[in-house]
C-alpha positions as CSV (number, residue, x, y, z in Angstrom):
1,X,-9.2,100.2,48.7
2,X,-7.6,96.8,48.1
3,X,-9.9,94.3,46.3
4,X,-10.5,90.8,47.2
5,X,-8.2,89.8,44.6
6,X,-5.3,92.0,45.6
7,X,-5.1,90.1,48.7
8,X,-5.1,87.3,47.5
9,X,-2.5,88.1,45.0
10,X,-0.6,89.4,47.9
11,X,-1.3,86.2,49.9
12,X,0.0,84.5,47.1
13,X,3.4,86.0,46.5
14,X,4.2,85.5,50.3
15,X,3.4,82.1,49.9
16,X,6.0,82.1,46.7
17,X,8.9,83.7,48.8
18,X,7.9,81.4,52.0
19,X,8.4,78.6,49.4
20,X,11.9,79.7,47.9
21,X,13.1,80.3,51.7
22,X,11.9,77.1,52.4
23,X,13.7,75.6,49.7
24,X,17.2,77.2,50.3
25,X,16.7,76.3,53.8
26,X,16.3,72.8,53.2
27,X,19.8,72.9,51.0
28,X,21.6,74.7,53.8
29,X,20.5,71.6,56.2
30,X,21.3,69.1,54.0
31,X,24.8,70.5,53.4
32,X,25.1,70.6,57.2
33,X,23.5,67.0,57.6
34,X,26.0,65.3,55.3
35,X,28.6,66.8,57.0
36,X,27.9,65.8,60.3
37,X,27.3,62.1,58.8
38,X,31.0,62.2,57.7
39,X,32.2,63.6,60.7
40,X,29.9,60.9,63.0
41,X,31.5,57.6,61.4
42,X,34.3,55.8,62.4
43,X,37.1,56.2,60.8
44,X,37.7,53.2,58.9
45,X,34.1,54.0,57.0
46,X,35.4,56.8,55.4
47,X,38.6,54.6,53.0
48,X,35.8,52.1,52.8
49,X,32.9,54.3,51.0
50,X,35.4,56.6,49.4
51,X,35.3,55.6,45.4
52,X,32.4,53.5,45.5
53,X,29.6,54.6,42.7
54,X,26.9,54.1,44.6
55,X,22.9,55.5,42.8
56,X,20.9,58.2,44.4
57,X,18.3,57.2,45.7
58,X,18.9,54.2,47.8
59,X,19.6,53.9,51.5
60,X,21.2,50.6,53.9
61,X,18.9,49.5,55.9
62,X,19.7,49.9,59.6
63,X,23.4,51.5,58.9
64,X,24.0,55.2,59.8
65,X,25.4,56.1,56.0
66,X,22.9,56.5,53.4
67,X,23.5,57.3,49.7
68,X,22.7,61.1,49.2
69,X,19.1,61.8,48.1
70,X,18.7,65.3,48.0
71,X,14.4,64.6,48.2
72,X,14.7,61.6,51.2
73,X,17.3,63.8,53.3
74,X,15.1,66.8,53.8
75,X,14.5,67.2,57.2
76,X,10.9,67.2,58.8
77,X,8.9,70.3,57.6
78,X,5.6,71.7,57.3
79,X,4.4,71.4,53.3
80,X,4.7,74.4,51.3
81,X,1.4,74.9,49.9
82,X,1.5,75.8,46.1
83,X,1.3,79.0,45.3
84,X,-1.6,78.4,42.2
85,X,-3.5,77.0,45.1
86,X,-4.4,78.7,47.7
87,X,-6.6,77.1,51.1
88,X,-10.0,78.0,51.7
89,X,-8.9,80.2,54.2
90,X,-5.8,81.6,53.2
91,X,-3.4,80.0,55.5
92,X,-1.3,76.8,54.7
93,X,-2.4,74.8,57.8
94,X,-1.5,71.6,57.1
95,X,0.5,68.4,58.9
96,X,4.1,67.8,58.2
97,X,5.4,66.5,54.9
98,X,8.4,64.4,55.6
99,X,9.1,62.0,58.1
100,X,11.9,59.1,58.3
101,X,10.9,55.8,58.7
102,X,12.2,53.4,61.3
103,X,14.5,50.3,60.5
104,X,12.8,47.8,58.7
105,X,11.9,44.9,61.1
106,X,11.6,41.9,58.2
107,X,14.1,39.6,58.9
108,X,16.9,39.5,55.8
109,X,16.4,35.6,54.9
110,X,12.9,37.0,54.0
111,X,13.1,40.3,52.1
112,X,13.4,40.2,48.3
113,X,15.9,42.0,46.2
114,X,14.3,45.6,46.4
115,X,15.0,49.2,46.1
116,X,13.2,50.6,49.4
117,X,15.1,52.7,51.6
118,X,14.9,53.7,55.0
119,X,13.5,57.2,54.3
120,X,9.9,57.2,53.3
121,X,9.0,60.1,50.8
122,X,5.6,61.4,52.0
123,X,5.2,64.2,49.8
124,X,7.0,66.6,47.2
125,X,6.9,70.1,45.8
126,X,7.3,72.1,42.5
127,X,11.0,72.9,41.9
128,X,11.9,70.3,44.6
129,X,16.0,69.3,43.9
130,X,15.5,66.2,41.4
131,X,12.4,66.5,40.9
132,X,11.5,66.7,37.0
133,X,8.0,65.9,35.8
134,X,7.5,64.0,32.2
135,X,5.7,67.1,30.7
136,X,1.8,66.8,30.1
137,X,0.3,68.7,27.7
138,X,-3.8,67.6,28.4
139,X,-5.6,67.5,25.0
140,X,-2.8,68.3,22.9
141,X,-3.2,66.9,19.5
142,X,0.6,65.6,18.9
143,X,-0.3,62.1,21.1
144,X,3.8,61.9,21.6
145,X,4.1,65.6,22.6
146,X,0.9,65.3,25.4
147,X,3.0,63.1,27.0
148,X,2.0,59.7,28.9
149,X,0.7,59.7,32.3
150,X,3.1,58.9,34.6
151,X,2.6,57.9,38.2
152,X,4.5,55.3,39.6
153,X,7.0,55.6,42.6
154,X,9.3,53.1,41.4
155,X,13.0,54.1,42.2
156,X,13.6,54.9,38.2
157,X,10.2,56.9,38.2
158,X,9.4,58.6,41.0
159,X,11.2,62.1,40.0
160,X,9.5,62.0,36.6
161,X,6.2,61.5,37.8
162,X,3.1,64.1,36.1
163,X,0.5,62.2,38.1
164,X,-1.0,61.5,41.8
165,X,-2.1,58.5,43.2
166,X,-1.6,55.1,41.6
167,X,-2.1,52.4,39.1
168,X,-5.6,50.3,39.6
169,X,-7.7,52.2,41.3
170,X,-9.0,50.7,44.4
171,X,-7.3,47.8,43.6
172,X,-3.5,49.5,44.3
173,X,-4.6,48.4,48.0
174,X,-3.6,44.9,47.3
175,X,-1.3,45.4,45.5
176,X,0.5,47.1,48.4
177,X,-0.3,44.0,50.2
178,X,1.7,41.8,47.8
179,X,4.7,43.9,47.8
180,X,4.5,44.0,52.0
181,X,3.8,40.6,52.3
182,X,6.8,39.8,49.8
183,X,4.7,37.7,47.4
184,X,5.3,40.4,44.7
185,X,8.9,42.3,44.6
186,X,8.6,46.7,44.5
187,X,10.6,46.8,41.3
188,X,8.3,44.1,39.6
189,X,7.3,45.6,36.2
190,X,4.8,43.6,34.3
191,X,5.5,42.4,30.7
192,X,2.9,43.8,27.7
193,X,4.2,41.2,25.5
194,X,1.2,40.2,23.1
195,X,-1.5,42.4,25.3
196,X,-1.9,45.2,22.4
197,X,-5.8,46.2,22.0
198,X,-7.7,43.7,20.3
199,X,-9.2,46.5,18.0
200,X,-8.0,49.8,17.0
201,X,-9.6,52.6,18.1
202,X,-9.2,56.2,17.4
203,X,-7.7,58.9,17.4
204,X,-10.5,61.3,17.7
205,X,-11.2,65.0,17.5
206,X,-12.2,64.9,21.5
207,X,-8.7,63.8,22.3
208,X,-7.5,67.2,21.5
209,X,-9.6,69.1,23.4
210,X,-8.9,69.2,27.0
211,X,-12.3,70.0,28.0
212,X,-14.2,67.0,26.1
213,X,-12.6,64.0,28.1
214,X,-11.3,64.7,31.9
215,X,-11.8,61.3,33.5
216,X,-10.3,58.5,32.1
217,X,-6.7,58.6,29.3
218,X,-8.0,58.5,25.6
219,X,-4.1,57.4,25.0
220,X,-4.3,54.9,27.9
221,X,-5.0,52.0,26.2
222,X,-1.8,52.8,24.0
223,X,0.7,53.6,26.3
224,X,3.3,51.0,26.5
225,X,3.7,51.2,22.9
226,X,3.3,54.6,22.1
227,X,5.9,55.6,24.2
228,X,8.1,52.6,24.0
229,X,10.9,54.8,23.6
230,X,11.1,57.0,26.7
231,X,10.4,53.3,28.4
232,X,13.7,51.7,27.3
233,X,15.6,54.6,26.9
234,X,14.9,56.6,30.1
235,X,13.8,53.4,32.4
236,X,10.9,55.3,32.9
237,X,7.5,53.4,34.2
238,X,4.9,53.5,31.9
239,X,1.5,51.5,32.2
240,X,-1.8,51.5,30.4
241,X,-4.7,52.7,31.9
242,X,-7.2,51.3,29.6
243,X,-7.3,47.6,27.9
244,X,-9.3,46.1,25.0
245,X,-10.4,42.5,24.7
246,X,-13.1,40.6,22.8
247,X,-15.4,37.7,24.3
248,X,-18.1,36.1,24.0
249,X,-21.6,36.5,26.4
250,X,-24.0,34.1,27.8
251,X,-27.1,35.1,29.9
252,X,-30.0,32.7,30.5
253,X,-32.1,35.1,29.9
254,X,-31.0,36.1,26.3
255,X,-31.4,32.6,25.6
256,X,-35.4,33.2,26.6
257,X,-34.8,36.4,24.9
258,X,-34.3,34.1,21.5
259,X,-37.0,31.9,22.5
260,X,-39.5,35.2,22.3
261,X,-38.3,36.9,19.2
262,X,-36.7,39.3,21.0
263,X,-33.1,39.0,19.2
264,X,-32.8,36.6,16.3
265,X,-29.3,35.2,15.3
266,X,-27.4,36.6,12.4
267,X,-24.0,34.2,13.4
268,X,-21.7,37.8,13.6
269,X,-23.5,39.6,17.2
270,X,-26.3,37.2,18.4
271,X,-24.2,33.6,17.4
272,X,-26.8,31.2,18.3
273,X,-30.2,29.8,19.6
274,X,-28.3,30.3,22.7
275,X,-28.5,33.8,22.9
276,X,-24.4,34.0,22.9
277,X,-23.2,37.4,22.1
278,X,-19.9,38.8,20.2
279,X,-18.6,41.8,22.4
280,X,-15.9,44.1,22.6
281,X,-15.0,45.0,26.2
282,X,-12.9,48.0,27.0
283,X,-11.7,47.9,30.7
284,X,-10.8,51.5,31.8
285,X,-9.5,53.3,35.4
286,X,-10.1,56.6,36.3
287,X,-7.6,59.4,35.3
288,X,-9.0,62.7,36.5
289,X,-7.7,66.2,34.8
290,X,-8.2,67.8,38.1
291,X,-9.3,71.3,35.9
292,X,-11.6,69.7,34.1
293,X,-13.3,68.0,37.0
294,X,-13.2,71.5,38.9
295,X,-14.8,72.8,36.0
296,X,-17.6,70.3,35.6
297,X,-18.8,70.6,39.3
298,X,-18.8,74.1,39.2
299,X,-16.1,74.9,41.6
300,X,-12.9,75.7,42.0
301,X,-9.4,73.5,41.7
302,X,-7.9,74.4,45.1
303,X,-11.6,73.5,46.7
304,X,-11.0,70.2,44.6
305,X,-7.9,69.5,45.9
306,X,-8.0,70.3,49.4
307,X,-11.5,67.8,49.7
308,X,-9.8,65.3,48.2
309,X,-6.9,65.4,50.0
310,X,-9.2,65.6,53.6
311,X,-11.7,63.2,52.6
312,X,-9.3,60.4,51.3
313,X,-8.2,60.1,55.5
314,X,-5.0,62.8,53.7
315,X,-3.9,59.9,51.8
316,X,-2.9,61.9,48.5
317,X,-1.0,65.1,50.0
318,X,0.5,66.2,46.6
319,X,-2.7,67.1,46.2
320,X,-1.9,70.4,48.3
321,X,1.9,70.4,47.2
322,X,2.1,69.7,44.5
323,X,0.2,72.2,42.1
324,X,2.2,71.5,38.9
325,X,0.6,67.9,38.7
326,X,-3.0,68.4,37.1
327,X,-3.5,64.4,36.8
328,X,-4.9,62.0,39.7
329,X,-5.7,58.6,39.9
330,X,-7.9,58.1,42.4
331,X,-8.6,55.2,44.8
332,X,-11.9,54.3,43.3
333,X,-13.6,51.6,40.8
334,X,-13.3,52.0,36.8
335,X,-15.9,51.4,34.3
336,X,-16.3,48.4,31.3
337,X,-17.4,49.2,28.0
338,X,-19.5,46.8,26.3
339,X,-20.0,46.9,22.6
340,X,-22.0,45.0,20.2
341,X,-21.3,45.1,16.8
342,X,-18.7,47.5,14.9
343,X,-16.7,49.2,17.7
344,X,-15.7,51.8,15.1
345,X,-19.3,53.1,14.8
346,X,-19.5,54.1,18.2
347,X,-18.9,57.7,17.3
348,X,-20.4,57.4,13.7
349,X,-22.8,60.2,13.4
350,X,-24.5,59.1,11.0
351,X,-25.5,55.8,12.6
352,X,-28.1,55.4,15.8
353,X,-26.2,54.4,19.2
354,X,-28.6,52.6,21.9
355,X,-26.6,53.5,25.4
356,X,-27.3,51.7,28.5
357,X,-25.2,53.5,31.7
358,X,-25.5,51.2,34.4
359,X,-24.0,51.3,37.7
360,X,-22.3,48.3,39.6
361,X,-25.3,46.4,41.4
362,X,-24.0,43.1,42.4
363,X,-27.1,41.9,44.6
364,X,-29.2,41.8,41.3
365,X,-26.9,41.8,38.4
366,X,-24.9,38.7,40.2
367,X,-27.3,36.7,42.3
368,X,-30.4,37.9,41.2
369,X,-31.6,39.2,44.1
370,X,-35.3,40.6,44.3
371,X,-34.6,43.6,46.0
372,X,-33.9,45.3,43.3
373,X,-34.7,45.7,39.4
374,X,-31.0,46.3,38.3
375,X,-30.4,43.3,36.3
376,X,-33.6,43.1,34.5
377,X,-32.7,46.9,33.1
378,X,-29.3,45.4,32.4
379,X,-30.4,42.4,30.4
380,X,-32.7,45.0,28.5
381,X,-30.2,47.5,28.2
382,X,-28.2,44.6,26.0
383,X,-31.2,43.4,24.2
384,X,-31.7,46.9,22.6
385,X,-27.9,47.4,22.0
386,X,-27.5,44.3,20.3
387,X,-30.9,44.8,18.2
388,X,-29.0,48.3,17.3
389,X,-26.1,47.3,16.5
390,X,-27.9,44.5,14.0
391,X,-29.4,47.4,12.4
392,X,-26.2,48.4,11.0
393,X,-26.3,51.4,14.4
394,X,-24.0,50.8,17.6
395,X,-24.9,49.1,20.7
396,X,-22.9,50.3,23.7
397,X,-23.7,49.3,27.8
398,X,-21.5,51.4,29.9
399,X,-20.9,49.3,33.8
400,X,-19.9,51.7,36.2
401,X,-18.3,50.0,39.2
402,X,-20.0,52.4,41.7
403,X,-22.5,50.3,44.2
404,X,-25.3,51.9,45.3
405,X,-24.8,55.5,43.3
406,X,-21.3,55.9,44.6
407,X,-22.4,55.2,48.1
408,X,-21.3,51.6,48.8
409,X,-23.6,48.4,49.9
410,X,-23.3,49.0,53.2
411,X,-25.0,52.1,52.9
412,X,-27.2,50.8,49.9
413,X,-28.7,48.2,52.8
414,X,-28.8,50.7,55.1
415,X,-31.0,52.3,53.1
416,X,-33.0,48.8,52.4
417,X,-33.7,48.7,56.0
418,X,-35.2,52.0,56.7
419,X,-37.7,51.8,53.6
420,X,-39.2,48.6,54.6
């Protein structure tokens, strides 16, 4: 009698042959579609385009020629779901993967120098013609060999890409509205010149093991320069996901915390009768190892995949695809490090670490509202991390840009409203 598992297994290699039909198919149309293109213009195109060296990749705007993309000139199709991931219910019922996109209806006088096309890639699969991921080896200890995460769509990128999503977390929203609006161009890359971390940190023994760290890059914060070369050499897109700064803080309240005998100056973490702190501020997005976060929950990859893909509105459809691509950046806030003292000693074992985790609360922690006690747990939090970290220990406070435990101010006042 055939076991759960043979079925699936079964399921599974039918899926695998769908796919490889599917590929060949989309081949046999494009052959047929560029054909007919030739055969549809006029004749004096064809001396016109003949010799030009024109890159993949890039289309004309409201002509009927377009440079030959094997990934934009697939036709309309239903995704193939990936073979390693399999739905819930065993069937790959999903939308269409690949649509074309309609002229462009900004005037010319007012478009920038860009490399959009007319086609709009939607989605991608494993094997896809021209598709070739930068190989990520999660965890490896060889930093050059794991590979750098890669996941912009940039027209000298998007074929290498190991990641989903993109760059800044929630904040790639406005960023999309500066490149639509024209106030930023699509090919902009932005220049690290001088922006190295302002300490050094690492490497650790965590970083090679793929089961320690599985949201957020340990290499992030090195990334431009660590792989300079594949940058300049293979024009691929490369940007950090972590950055590292030092400041100084002022809160009234330390000030008063002075005043009580709470901290005392030492001119190197608390600088004055002021209360003014030294700090080192790490500034980190989200990179999710999609096994390691199935892991942690307790379920399963494709379960992961397929919520995230239908509770992001389908916004992230490699996530189905695209099973070869273990990385995502999701749309979501990042988290700030704040240390006090010797960054270094944060994972000295043989040295005391006072850890505040504290999540975005910006009703208290900003305007001192009293409907909450966030930001008097936040001022403490420091107070013992910098009295640690005096000690010769480490003082770390960890803010979490999540409102309300992940669930948002509006329904954080929601919730105000029905307990009073």
């Amino acid at each position: 009698m055939e076991t759960n598992n043979d079925i699936l297994n079964q399921i599974l290699r039918t899926l695998g042959s769908v796919q490889d039909s599917y590929k060949q198919l989309a081949e046999d149309v494009l052959s047929i579609k560029e054909r007919i293109e030739v055969l549809s213009r006029p004749q004096s195109q064809h001396g016109a385009l003949e010799g030009k060296d024109e890159d993949i990749g890039t289309a004309k705007i409201g002509s009927n020629t377009a440079k030959q993309d094997p990934m934009k000139a697939l036709p309309p199709a239903t995704p193939i779901l990936s073979p390693s991931l399999p739905s819930l219910d065993g069937s790959p019922k999903l939308s269409s993967n690949e649509k074309t996109a309609s002229e462009k209806t900004a005037s010319p006088q007012r478009r920038t120098a860009t490399s959009l096309s007319s086609r709009i890639i939607l989605t991608t699969y494993p094997g896809q013609s021209g598709i070739d991921p930068i190989a990520m080896n999660w965890g490896y200890h060889d930093q050059l060999k794991r590979g750098p995460v890669v996941v912009s769509r940039s027209q000298s990128t998007i074929r290498r890409r190991n990641a989903i999503g993109a760059h800044g977390g929630s904040y790639s929203v406005y960023y999309a509205l500066a490149v639509a609006s024209k106030n930023l161009d699509v090919d902009h890359r932005p220049d690290f010149t001088n922006s190295e971390p302002a300490v050094n940190l690492g490497p650790f023994p965590q970083w090679a093991d793929a089961k320690k760290i599985v949201s957020l890059d340990p290499l992030g914060h090195l990334s431009p320069w660590l792989f300079d070369s594949m940058i300049r050499n293979e024009n691929i897109h490369i940007r950090p996901t972590i950055a590292i700064t030092k400041a100084h803080m002022k809160l009234p309240e330390l000030e008063q915390s002075v005043r009580a005998g709470r901290l005392k100056p030492d001119g190197k973490i608390c600088l004055n009768d002021t209360g003014e702190l030294a700090v080192t501020k790490f500034a980190v997005e989200p990179v999710w190892f999609l096994p390691g976060i199935a892991e942690r929950f307790g379920i399963d990859e494709g379960s992961l995949r397929r919520s995230l893909f239908e509770n992001t509105g389908g916004s992230y459809p490699e996530l189905i695809t695209r099973g070869d691509l273990k990385l995502f950046l999701p749309p979501i806030g990042g988290l700030t490090v704040y240390c006090f003292g010797d960054p270094s000693k944060m994972s000295d074992p043989n040295v005391k670490l006072a850890l505040r985790i504290h999540d975005e609360c910006n009703g208290s922690d900003v305007f001192g509202s009293d409907i909450c006690t966030c930001r008097p747990y936040l001022i403490f939090g420091v107070e013992e991390a910098v009295k640690e970290a005096q000690r010769g220990g480490s003082g770390v406070v960890v803010y979490f840009r999540k409102e309300g435990r992940a669930l948002g101010e509006v329904t954080k006042y929601l919730v105000y409203n029905a307990s009073k």
